[in-house]
C-alpha positions as semicolon CSV with decimal commas, in nm:
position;residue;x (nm);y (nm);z (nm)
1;X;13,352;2,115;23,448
2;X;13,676;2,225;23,268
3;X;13,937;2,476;23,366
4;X;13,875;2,667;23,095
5;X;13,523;2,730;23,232
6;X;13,551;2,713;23,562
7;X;13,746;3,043;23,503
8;X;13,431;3,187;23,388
9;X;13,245;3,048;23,638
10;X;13,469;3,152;23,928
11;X;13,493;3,485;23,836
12;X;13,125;3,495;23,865
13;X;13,155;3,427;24,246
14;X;13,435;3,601;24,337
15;X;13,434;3,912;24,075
16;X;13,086;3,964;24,034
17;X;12,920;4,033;23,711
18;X;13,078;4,362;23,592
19;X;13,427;4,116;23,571
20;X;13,177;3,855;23,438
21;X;13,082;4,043;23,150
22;X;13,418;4,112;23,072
23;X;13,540;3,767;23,126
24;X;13,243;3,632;22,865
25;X;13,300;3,936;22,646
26;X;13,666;3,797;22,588
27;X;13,548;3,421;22,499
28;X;13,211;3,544;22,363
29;X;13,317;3,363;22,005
30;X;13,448;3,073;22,170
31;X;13,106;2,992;22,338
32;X;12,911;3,096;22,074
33;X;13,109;2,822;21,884
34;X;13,099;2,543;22,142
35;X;12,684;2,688;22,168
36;X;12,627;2,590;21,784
37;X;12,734;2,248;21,768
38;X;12,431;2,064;21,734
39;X;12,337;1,711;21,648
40;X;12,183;1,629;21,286
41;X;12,142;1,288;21,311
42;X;12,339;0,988;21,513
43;X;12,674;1,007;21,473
44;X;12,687;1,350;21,276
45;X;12,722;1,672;21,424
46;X;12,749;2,033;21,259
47;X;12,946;2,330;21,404
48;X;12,991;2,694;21,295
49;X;13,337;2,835;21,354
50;X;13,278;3,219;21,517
51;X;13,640;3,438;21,503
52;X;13,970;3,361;21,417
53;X;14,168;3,038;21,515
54;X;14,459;3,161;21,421
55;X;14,611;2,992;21,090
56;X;14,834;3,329;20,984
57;X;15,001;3,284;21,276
58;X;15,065;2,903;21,268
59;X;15,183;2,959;20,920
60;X;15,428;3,212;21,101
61;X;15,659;2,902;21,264
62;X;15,467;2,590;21,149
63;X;15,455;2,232;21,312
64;X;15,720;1,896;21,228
65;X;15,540;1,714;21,453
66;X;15,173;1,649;21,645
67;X;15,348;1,750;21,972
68;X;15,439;2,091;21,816
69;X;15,059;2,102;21,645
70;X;14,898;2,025;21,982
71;X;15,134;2,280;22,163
72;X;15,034;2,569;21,889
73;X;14,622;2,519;21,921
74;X;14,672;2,476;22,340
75;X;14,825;2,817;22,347
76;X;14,666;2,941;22,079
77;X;14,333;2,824;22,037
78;X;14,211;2,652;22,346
79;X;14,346;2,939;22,533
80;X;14,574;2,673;22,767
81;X;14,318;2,431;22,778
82;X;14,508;2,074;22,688
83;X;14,421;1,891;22,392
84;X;14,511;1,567;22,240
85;X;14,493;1,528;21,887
86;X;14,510;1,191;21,726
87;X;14,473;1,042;21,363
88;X;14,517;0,706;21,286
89;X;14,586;0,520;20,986
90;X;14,213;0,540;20,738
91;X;14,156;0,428;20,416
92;X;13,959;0,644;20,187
93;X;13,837;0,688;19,830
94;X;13,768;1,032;19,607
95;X;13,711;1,117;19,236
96;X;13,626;1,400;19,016
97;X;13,338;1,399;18,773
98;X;13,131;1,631;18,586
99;X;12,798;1,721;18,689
100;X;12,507;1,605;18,456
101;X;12,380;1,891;18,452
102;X;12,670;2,187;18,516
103;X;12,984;2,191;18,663
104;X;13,193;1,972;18,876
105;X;13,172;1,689;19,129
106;X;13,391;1,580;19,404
107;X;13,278;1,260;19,581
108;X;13,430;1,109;19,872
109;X;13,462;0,843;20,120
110;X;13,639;0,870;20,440
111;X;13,702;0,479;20,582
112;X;13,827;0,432;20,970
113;X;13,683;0,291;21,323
114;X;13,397;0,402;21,425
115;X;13,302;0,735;21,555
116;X;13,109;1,046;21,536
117;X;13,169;1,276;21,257
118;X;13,134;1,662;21,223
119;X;13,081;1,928;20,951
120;X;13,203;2,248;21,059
121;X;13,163;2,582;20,894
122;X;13,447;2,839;20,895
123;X;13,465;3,194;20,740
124;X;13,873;3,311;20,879
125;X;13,875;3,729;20,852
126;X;14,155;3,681;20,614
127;X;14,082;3,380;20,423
128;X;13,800;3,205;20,204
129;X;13,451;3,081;20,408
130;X;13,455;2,685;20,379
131;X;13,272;2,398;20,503
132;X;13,476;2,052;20,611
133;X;13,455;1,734;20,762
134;X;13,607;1,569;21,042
135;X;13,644;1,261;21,259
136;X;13,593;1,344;21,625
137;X;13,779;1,060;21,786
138;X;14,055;1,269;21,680
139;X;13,981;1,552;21,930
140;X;13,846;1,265;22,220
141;X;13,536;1,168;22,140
142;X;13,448;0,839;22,142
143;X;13,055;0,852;22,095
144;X;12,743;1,073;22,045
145;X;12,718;1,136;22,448
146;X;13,031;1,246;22,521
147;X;12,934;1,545;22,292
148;X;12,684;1,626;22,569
149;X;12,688;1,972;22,739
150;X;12,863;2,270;22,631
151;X;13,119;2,178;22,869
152;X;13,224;1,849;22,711
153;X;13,277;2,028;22,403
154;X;13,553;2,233;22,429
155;X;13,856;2,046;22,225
156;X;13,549;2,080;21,916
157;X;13,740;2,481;21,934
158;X;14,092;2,255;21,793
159;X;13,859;2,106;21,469
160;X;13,953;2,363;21,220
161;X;14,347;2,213;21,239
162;X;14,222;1,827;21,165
163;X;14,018;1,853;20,834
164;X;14,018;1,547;20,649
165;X;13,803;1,693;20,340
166;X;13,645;2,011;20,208
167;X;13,538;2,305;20,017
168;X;13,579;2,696;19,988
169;X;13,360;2,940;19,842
170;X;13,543;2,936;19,526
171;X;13,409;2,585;19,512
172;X;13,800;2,432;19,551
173;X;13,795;2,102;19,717
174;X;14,023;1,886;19,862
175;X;14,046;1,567;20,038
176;X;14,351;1,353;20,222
177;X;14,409;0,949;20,150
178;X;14,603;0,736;20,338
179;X;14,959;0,550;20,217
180;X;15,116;0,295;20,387
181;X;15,469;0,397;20,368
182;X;15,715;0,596;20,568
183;X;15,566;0,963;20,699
184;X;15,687;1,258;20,433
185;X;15,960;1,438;20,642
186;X;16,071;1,751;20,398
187;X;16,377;1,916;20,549
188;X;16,435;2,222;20,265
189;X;16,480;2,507;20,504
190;X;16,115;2,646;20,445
191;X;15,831;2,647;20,743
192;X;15,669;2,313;20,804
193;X;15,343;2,204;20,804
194;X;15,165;1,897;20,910
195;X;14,935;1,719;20,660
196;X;14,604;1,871;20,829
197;X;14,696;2,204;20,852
198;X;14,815;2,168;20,459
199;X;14,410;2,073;20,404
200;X;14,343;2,381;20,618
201;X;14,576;2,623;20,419
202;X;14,414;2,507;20,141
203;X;14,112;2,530;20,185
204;X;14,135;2,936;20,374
205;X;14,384;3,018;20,099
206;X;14,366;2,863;19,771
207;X;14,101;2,954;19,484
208;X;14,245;2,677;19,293
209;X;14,392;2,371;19,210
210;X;14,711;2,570;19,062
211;X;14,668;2,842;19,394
212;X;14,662;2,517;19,584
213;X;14,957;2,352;19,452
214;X;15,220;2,644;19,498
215;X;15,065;2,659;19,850
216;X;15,176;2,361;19,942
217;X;15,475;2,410;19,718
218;X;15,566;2,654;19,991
219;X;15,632;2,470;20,337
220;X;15,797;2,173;20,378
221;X;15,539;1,906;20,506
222;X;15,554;1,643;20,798
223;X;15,349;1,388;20,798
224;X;15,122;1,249;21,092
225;X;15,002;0,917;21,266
226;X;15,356;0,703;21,126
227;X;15,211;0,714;20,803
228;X;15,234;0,905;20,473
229;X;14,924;1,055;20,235
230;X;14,842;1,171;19,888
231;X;14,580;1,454;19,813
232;X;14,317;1,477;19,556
233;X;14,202;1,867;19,456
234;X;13,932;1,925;19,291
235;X;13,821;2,339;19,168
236;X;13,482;2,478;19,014
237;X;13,674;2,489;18,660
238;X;13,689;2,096;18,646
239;X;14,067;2,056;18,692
240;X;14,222;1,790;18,933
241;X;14,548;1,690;19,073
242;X;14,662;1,416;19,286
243;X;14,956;1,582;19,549
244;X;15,198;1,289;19,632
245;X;15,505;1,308;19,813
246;X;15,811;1,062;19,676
247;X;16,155;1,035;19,795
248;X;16,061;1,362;20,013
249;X;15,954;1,583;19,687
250;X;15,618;1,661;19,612
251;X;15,510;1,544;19,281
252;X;15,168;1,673;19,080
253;X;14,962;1,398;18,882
254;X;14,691;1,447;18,663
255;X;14,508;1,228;18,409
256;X;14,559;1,285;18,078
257;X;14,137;1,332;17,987
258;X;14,130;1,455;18,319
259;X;13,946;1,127;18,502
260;X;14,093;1,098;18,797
261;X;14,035;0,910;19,132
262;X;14,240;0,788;19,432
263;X;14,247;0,502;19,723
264;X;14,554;0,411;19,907
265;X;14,808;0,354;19,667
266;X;15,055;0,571;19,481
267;X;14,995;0,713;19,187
268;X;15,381;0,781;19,075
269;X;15,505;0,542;18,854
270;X;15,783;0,480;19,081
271;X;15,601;0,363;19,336
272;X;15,260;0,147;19,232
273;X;15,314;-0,163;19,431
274;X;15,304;0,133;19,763
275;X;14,943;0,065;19,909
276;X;14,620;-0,135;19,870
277;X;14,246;0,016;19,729
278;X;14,318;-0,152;19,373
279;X;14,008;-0,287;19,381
280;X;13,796;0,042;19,462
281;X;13,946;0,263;19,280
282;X;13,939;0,021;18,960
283;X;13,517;0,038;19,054
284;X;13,534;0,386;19,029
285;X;13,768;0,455;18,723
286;X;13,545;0,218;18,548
287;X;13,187;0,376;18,615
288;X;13,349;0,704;18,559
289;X;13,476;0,572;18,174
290;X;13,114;0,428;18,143
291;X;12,944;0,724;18,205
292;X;13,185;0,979;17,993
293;X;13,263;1,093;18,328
294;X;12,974;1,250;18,400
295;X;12,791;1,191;18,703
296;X;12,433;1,307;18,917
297;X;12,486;1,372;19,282
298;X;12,243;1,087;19,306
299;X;12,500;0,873;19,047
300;X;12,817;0,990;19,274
301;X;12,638;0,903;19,580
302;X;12,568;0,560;19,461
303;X;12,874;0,516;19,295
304;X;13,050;0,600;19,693
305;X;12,804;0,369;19,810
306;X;12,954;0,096;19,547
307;X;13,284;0,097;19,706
308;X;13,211;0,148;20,117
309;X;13,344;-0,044;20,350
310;X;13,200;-0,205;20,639
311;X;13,434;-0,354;20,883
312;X;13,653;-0,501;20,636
313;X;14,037;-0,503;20,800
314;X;14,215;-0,225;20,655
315;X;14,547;-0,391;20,522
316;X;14,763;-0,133;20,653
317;X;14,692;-0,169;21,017
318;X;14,477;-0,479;21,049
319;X;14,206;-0,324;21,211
320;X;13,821;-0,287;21,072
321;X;13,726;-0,040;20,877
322;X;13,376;0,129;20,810
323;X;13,270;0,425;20,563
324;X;13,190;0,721;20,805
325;X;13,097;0,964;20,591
326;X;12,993;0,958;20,173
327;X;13,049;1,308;20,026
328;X;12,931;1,454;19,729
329;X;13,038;1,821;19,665
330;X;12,891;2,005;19,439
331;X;13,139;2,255;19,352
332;X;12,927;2,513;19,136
333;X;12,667;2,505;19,426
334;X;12,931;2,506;19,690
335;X;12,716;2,281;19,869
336;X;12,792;1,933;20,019
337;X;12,553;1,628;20,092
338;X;12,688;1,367;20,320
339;X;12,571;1,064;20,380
340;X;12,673;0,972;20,741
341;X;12,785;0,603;20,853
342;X;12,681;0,480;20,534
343;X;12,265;0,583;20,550
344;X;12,185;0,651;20,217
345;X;11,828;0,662;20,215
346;X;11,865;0,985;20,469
347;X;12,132;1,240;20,332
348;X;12,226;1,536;20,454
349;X;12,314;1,895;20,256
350;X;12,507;2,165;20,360
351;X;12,631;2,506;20,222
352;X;12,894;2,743;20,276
């Protein structure tokens, strides 16, 4: 059993139940959180986020680095509980097309080692209700078991800093990619953020893509894992942006006719020959001029499925690399349907 429960469980011996109540009354959100994670299928889990873990006041000091990340959610959201937090190089894919029949699409891949993956649903008291996706090796764990008991569970309270994708309720998405070049180190005197918590701000904060981009505008960002990333966003009107990073100023891309996708390479004409994904993202660029760039779900889904990887050796870090998760959000339903460790005959839908 943890220390962070044995506390609960120790005053029930010593106190007796009058402290007991107390005790639970104080962490009643955090165990109603760690009680609604639930498995939906192997390897994909789904959480609902109960209270407040605490982004105003991150955004009060920031993070440079995961050591200063990690120390902010120990004190902060795991109530002193330790927590590692680790993200390794991955190698993604994401585009924006319209939706045959109204509005907007976002579709992504997310491409690492394998591991468990969970949705999690947060509504912050002073921010926009979203839903999001992460990779749980980040927070520790490794497969579907060690998920097992409410006790195992606890770093799952840290999730809400280590989004990789996502959507609000103003159906504004966003989703992180992978470069292989030096981490983004900003140094202009303003409060600074890690690339995570940027996805997080985002996604509590931003209604869209032009809300998003002075957001980010705002703090001066630190990259994680000894690598850099770009960021596709995506909002219900239709309009996207890629967020790049070069020579330690952010940069804003879009497409002229507004198709845009992104792998792992740059998008700044400065720096093209930075990264690797050619090949993906020329799959998707082309079935997007095909189709006037307008997609179904079940088009979007395929079109993920098109460019997936399954153990190929990511040429960043050498190691093998499988499609966890296929995305398709639907941003005027504000609803997402994932299809986990590339299954695509059984999908999976969720709404905010």
């Amino acid at each position: 059993m943890t220390n962070w429960l044995k506390k609960i469980a120790l005053a029930t011996t010593v106190l007796g139940a009058t402290t007991v109540s107390s005790v639970a009354y104080v962490f009643r959100k955090e165990l109603a959180t760690l009680k609604s994670v639930q498995r939906i299928a192997p390897g994909l889990f789904e959480m609902t986020y109960y209270g407040d873990y605490g982004l105003e006041t991150f955004l009060q000091t920031g993070a440079r680095t995961d050591a200063e990340l990690i120390h902010f959610v120990t004190r902060n959201v795991m109530k002193g509980f330790p927590v590692t937090l680790a993200i390794p190089d991955l190698s993604c894919t994401t585009f924006r097309a319209k939706h045959s029949d109204a509005g907007y699409l976002f579709g992504r891949n997310f491409d690492l080692a394998q591991g468990p993956t969970l949705v999690m649903h947060t509504a912050p008291p002073n921010g926009y209700a979203s839903v999001a996706i992460t990779h749980l090796p980040f927070l520790g764990f490794a497969d579907d078991d060690s998920l097992k008991g409410m006790h195992n569970r606890i770093t799952t309270l840290a999730a809400p800093y280590v989004p990789m994708d996502g959507m609000n309720e103003k159906g504004l998405a966003i989703g992180i990619l992978l470069l292989p070049d030096t981490p983004t180190a900003q140094e202009r005197g303003n409060i600074p953020i890690m690339c995570t918590t940027a996805i997080r701000l985002v996604l509590d904060q931003a209604a869209t893509v032009e809300e998003a981009i002075a957001l980010m505008a705002r703090y001066d960002m630190h990259d994680s894992a000894a690598s850099a990333y770009h960021y596709q966003i995506v909002d219900a009107t239709g309009a996207s942006a890629i967020v790049e990073y070069v020579n330690q100023e952010m940069v804003v891309l879009r497409h002229k006719t507004n198709r845009q996708a992104a792998t792992n390479f740059y998008q700044h004409p400065s720096k093209t020959t930075f990264g690797y994904g050619h090949e993906r993202y020329g799959k998707v660029m082309d079935k997007l001029g095909a189709k006037n760039d307008t997609l179904t779900p079940a088009e979007a889904m395929q079109l993920l499925a098109d460019v997936k990887l399954v153990g190929e050796a990511d040429p960043f870090s050498n190691q093998p690399a499988w499609t966890l998760w296929s995305a398709v959000y639907e941003l005027d339903k504000r609803s997402v349907t994932v299809a986990a460790h590339r299954n695509y005959n059984t999908l999976h839908t969720f709404t905010i």
